[in-house]
C-alpha positions in Angstrom: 128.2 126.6 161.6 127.7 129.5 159.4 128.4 129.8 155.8 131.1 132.1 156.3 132.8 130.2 159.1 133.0 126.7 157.2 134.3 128.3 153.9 137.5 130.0 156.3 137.6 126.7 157.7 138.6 125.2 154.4 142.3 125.0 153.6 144.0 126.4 151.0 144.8 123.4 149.1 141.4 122.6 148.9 138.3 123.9 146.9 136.2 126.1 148.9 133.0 125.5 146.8 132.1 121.8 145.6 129.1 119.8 145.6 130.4 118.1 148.8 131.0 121.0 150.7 127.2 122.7 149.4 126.0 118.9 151.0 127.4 120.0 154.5 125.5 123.1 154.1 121.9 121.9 153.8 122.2 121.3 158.0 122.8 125.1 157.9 121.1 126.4 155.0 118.0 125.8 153.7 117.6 125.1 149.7 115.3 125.9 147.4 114.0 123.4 145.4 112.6 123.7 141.6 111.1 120.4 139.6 111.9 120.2 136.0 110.3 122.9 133.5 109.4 125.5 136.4 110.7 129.5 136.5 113.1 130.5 138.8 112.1 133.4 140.3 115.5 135.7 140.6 115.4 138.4 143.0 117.6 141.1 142.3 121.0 141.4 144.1 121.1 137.7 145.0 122.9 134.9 143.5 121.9 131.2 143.1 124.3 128.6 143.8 123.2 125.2 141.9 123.7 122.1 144.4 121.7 120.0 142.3 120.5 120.0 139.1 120.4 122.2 135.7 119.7 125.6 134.8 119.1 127.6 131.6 118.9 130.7 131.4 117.0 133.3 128.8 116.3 136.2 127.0 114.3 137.1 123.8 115.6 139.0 121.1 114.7 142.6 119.6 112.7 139.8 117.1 110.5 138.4 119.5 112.3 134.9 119.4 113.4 133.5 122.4 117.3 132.0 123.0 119.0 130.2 125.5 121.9 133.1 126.9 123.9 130.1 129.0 123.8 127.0 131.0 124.4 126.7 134.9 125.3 122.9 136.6 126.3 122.0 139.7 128.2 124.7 141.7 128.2 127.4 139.0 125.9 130.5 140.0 123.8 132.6 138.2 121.6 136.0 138.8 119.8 139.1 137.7 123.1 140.7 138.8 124.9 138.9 136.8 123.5 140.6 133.4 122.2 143.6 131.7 119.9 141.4 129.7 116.6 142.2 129.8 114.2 140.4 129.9 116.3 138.0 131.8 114.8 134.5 133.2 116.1 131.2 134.6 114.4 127.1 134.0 115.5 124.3 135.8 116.2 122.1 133.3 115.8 119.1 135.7 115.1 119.0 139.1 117.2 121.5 141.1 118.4 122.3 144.4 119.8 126.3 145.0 121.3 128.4 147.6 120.6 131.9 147.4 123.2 134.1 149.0 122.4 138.0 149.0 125.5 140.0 147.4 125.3 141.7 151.0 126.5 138.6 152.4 129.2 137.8 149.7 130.6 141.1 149.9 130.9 141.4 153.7 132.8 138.0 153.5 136.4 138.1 151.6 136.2 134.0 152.0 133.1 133.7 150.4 133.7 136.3 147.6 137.2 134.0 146.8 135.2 131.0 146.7 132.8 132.0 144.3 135.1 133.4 142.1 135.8 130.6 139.9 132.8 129.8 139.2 131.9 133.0 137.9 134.9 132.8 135.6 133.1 129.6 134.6 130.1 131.5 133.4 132.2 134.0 131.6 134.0 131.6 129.5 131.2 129.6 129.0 129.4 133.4 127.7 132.7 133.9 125.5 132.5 131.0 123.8 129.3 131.3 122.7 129.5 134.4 121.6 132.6 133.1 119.3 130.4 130.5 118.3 127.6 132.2 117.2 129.5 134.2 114.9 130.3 131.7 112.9 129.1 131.7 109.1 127.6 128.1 108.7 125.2 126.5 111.0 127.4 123.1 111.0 130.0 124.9 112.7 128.1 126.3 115.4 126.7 123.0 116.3 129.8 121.3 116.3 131.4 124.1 118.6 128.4 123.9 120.9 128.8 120.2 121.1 132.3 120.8 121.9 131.7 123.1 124.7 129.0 121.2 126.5 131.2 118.2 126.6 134.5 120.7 128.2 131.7 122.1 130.6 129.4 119.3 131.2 131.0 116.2 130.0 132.5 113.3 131.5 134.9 110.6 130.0 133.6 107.0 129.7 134.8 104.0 127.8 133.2 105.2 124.5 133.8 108.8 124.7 133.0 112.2 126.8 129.3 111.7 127.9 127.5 115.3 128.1 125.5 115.3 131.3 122.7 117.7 130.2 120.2 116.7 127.8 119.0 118.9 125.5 115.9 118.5 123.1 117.1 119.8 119.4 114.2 122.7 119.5 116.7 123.6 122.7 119.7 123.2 120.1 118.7 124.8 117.7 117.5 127.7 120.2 120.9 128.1 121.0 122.6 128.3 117.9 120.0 130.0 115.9 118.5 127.6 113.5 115.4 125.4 113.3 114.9 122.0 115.1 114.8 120.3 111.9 118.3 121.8 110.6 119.8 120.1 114.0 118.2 116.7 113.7 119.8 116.4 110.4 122.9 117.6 111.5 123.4 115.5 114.1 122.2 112.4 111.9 125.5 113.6 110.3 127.9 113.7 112.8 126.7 110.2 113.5 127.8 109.4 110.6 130.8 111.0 110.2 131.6 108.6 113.6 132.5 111.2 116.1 128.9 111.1 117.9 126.5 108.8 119.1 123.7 109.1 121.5 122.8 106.6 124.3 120.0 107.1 126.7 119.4 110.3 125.5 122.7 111.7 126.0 125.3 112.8 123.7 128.9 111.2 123.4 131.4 113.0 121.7 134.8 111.0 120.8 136.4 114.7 119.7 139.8 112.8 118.5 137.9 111.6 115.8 137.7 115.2 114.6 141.6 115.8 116.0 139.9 118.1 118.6 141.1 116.9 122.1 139.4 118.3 125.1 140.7 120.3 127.9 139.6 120.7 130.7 137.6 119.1 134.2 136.0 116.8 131.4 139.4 115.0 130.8 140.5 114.4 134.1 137.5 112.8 136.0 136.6 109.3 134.4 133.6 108.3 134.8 
């Protein structure tokens, strides 16, 4: 079965594009896999569909300093053709499983092109609110909105809290936001203690009623 045929064989009510329905792909398709830490090489007028794993993606600044643009889980895409940033790169940020699909093939498919569609808007909302983010004045207020964000993108609801997925080192925090590693550590030494955060295994959990900031979103309606 081609890719085109199985997405028009999906019904209306249902999601064209999920983690399940990339798994009955693999037969068909064949992935391409990146360990931890390594590029991605992007070839231009392609996208990348993530079927495992995490991606972050880059640029550097007029400054020389490098910053993380966006991040990419499972069945969000990304791509040179997705940006005018330049230079422009992609990191699996754990071990990661894509499907490459040329924009030839997306466009000459109407089913296809549909089920991508939402999670482009994905990226772009994820893109706007960072941008609204990183406009704000004090550093403690860009952290806390990041933290917010990751856990409506990325987060899942457990007994104790949302549990963000991704882990993130604080150098890759504070790349984000635009401070230093140290300014992040301390910061979130302080939203420890101010009782809407704690940290197990290496992953964050946000209880955002604490702060009277509920959550909206996939990470509120799929319990762990």
């Amino acid at each position: 079965m081609s890719l085109t045929t199985f997405i028009q064989s999906e019904t209306p009510s249902k999601p064209a594009l999920s983690v399940d329905h990339l798994e009955q792909l693999y037969q068909e398709r064949s992935l391409v896999n990146y360990a931890a830490g390594l590029t991605i090489p992007l070839q231009p007028n392609h996208l990348y569909i993530i079927c495992r794993g995490m991606v972050q993606l880059h640029t550097i600044h007029a400054d020389g300093n490098e910053t993380i643009v966006g991040l990419c889980g499972p069945t969000m895409a990304f791509g040179a053709s997705l940006t005018h940033l330049h230079p422009y790169w992609a990191t699996a940020l754990s071990d990661t499983d894509l499907l490459p699909l040329s924009l030839a093939e997306i466009e000459s498919s109407p089913a296809l092109s549909a089920a991508l569609l939402p999670q482009l808007v994905r990226r772009l909302q994820q893109s706007e609110a960072w941008l609204a983010f990183s406009g704000k004045r004090l550093v403690t207020d860009r952290l806390r909105s990041l933290i917010m964000q990751l856990a409506q993108d990325f987060g899942q609801v457990g007994p104790n809290g949302v549990r963000i997925k991704v882990r993130l080192t604080h150098h890759q925090l504070a790349t984000i936001i635009g401070t230093t590693r140290v300014t992040v550590t301390r910061l979130l030494r302080d939203f420890k203690d101010e009782g809407w955060l704690s940290v197990h295994r290496r992953q964050l959990i946000v209880t955002p009623q604490t702060l009277g900031m509920p959550l909206y979103g996939e990470a509120m309606v799929h319990p762990a």
